[in-house]
N, C-alpha and C positions, 0 to 999 in steps of 0.2 A: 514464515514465508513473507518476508519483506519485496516487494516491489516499486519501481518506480516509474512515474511517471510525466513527461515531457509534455508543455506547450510548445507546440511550434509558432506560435506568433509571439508569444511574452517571450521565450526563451527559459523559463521560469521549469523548476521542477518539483516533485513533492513525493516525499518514502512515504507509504502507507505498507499496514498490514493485514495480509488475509490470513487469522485464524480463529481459530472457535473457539478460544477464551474470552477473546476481544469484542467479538461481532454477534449482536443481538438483531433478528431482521427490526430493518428501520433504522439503524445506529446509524450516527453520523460520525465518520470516522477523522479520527485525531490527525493530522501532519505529522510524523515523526522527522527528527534533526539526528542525523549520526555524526556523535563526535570524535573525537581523536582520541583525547586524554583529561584526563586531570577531570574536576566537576563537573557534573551533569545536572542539566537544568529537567521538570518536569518531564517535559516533551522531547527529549531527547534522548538516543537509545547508545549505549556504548560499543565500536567494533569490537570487541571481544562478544558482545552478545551474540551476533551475527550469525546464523548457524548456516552453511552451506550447503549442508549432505542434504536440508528439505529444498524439495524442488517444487517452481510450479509446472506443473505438467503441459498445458496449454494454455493459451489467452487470445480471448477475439474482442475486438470492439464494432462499435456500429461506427460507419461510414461519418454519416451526419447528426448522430446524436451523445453528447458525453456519458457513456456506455460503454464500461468493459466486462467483461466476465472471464475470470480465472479460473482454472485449477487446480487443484491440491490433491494431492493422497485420492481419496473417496469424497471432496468438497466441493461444490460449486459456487463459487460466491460473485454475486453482481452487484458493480457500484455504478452509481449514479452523481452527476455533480448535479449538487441541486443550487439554482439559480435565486435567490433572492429579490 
């Protein structure tokens, strides 16, 4: 369950993913790069992996704070941009 998500002021985007091989609560999750072809670097996931048939089922965010919560099959999962 790959999602993406949009800055509207940078214009800047970033693939993450919600699933539960991945996400330990508290994890701070990786930027995934989806590439075309040929080599793949660590962070980078290839379209053929891409699988479609998984859906996310809903997603809401908060208004004013970087807060979304998706989800999946039976998953709920909430991310957090945490500010340094």
């Amino acid at each position: 369950n790959f999602f993406r998500m949009f800055d509207r002021n940078t214009k800047r985007d970033v693939t993450l993913e919600a699933s539960r091989e991945n996400s330990k609560p508290r994890a701070i999750l990786k930027p995934r790069k989806v590439c075309v072809g040929g080599k793949r670097r660590k962070d980078e996931i290839s379209v053929d992996s891409l699988d479609f048939s998984k859906k996310i089922l809903h997603t809401a965010w908060h208004p004013s704070e970087n807060i979304i919560a998706v989800a999946a099959t039976n998953n709920l999962y909430i991310f957090q941009d945490k500010v340094n």
